[in-house]
C-alpha positions in Angstrom: 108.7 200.1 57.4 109.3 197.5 60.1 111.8 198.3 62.6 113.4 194.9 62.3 114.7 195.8 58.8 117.5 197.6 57.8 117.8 201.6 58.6 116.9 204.2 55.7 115.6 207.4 56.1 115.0 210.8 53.9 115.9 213.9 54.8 113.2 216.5 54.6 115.1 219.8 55.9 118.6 221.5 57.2 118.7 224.4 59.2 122.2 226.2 60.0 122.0 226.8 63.6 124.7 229.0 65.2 125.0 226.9 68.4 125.2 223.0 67.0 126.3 224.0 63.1 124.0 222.1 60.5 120.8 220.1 61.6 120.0 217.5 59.4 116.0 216.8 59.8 115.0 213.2 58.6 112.6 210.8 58.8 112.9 207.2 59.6 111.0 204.6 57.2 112.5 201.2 58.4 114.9 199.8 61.0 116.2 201.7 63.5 119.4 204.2 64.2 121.0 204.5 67.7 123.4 207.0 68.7 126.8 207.2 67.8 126.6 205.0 64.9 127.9 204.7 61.1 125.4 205.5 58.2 125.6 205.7 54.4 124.4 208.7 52.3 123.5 206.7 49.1 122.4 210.1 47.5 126.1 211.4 47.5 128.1 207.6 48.3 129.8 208.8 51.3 129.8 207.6 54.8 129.0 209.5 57.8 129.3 209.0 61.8 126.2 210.4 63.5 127.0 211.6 67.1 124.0 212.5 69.4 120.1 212.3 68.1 117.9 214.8 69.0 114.3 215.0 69.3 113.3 218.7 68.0 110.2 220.2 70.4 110.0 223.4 68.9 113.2 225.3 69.7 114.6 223.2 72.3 116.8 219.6 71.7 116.2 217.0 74.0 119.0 214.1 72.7 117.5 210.8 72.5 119.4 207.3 72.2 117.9 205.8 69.3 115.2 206.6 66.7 113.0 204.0 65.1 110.8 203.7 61.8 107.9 206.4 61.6 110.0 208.9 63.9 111.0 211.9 63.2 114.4 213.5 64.6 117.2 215.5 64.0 121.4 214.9 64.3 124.2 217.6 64.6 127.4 218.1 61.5 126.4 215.6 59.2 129.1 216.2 56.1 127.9 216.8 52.7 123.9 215.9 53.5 121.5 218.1 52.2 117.4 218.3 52.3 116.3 215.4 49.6 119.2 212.4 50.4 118.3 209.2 51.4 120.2 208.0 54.6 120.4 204.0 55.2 122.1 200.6 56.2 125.5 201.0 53.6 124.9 196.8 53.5 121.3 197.3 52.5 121.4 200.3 50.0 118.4 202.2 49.2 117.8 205.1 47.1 114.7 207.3 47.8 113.2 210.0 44.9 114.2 213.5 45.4 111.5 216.1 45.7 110.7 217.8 42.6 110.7 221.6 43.7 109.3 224.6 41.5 111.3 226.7 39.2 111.5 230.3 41.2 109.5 233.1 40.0 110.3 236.2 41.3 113.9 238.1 41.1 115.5 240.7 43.4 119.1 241.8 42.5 121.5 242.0 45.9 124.9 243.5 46.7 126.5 243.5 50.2 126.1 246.8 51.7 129.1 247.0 53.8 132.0 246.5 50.4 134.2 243.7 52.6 131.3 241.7 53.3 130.8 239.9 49.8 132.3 236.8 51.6 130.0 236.6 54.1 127.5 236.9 51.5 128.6 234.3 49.7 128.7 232.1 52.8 125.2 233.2 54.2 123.9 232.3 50.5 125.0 228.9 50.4 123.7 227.9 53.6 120.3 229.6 52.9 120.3 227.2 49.6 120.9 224.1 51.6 118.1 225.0 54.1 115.4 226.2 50.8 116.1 224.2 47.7 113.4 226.8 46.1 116.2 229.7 46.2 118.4 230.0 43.5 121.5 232.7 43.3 123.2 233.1 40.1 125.3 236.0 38.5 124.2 237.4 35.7 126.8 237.6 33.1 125.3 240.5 31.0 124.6 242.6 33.9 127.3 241.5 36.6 124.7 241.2 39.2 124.0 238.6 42.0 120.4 237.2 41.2 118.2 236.1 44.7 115.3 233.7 42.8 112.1 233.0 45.3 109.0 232.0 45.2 107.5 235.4 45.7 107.8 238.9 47.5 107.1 237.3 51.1 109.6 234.4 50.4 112.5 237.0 49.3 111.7 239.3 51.9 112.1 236.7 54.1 115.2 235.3 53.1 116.6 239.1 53.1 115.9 238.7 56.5 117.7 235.8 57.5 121.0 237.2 56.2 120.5 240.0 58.5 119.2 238.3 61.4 121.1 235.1 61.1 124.3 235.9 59.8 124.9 239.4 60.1 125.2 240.4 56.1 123.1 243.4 55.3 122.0 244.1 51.4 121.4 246.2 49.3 118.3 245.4 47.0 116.8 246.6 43.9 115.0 245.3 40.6 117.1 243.1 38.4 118.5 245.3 35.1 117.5 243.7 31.7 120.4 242.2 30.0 120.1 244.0 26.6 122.3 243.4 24.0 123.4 245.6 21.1 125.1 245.1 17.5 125.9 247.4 14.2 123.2 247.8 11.2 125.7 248.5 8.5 129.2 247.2 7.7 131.8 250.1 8.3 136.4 249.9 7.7 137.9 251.1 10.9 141.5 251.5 11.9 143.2 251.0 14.9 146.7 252.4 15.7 148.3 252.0 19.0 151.9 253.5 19.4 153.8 254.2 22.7 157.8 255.3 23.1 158.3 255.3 26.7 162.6 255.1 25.8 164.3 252.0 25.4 161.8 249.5 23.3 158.2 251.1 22.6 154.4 249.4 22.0 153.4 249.6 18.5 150.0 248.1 16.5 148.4 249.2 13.3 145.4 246.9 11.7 142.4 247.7 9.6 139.1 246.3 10.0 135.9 245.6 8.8 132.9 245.1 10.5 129.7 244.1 9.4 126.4 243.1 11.3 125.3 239.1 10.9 121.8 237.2 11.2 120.5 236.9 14.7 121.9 234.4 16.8 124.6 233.8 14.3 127.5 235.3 16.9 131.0 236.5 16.3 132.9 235.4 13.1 136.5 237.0 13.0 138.8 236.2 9.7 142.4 236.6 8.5 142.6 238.0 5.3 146.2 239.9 5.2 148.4 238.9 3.0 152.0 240.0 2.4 152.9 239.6 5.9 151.7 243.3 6.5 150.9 241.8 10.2 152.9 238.9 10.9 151.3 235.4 11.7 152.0 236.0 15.6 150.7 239.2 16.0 147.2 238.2 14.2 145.8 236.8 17.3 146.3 239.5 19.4 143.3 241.5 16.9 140.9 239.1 17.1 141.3 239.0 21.3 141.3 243.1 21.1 137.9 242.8 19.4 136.3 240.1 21.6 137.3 242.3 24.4 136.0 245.5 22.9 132.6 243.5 22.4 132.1 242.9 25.8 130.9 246.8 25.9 129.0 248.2 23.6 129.7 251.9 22.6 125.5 252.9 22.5 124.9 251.9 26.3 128.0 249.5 27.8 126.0 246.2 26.8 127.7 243.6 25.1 127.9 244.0 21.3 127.1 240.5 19.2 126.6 238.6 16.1 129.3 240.8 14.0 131.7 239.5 11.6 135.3 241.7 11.7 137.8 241.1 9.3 141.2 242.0 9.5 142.4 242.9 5.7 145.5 245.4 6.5 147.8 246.9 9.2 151.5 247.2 9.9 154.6 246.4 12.4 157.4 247.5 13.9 160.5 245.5 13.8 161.6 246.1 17.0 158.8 247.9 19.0 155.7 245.1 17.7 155.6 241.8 20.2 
């Protein structure tokens, strides 16, 4: 921590402002930084230039020259740094530990409310992260909806907020869905037929199928069992990507259907219309 060794420091926070683009907000443990000076994220092993320093009194920026060990300061469009890397001397690497943040604990589901705006969203979301490593946004693949994750009520309402007030992207919120799935109970022979003359060469597909329910957890199981060439080998694919994309909705509520075995056993072709 003396300021005769070499420069490493951690930073704690980074806010987007709309004036200056991204503030980095470190700390200094050893050395000292001057202005417009080279330094080394060892975190992500790239180099960066800093420009002008700035020490933060509340809102306002009053640029400084240097910054030595125990200060506390802020610089302007530092690429690829984000709250938790360890800034130092690229001669005299050092490596800081990462904070160890909570898991989030409360969900709120979010769509743009204006329909063009989903790339603002997007945009406003990532920066939010980089500010608050507590938020989390994920999609949820059995419910197509964009997942906020906070800490609470307060820390969700307030991040709703800062879209709006920040970067202009209003939402639309409401309680997550539950990501149900659903299966069959018995095994069942269906057959599928498709068959289309529109002049000139047609569409044409005939299969049979059965179906039948596995153990939990076991998931999809298709198998081949024609025989005679009823189907030819080319065209056997094609079932087994019509079913996966019939499971994908489930006929009892539009969830995704799962652990099901389907067996194609029969069918037939057309010579000329079947591709």
């Amino acid at each position: 921590n003396s300021i005769d060794s070499p420069f490493s420091a951690f930073v704690f926070k980074t806010v987007a402002d709309p004036y200056v683009g991204n503030l980095t907000y470190f700390r200094v443990y050893s050395g000292k930084l001057p202005e417009d000076s080279n330094i080394y994220n060892s975190s992500k092993s790239i180099d960066n230039k800093v420009g002008k320093i700035y020490k933060m009194q509340g809102k306002n920026q009053r640029p400084i020259p240097e910054v030595c060990a125990g200060d506390i300061a802020a610089v302007a469009k530092l690429k690829n740094t984000i709250t938790g890397d360890t800034l130092c001397d690229k001669d005299n690497p050092v490596l800081f530990e990462k904070i160890e943040y909570p898991e989030p604990i409360m969900l709120l589901a979010i769509t743009p409310k204006t329909k063009g705006d989903e790339d603002k969203l997007s945009t406003a979301l990532s920066k939010i992260i980089d500010e608050d490593p507590t938020v989390k946004v994920y999609r949820d693949e059995n419910t197509g909806e964009t997942i906020l994750a906070g800490m609470g009520e307060s820390h969700l309402e307030v991040i709703v907020d800062t879209m709006e007030s920040k970067f202009g992207v209003e939402v639309e919120k409401s309680t997550p869905k539950v990501g149900y799935k659903e299966t069959i109970r018995k095994k069942v022979k269906v057959e599928g037929k498709y068959k289309k003359q529109s002049g000139g060469r047609g569409q044409y597909g005939h299969c049979w199928l059965e179906i039948e329910p596995k153990a939990r957890g076991e998931g999809f199981e298709f198998v081949d069992k024609i025989v005679g060439g009823v189907i030819p080998r080319q065209y056997r694919p094609a079932v087994e990507k019509g079913v996966v994309g019939a499971m994908k909705k489930g006929i009892l509520a539009g969830y995704p259907t799962v652990d099901i075995k389907a067996t194609v056993y029969d069918g037939s072709y057309h010579p000329v219309d079947s591709s």
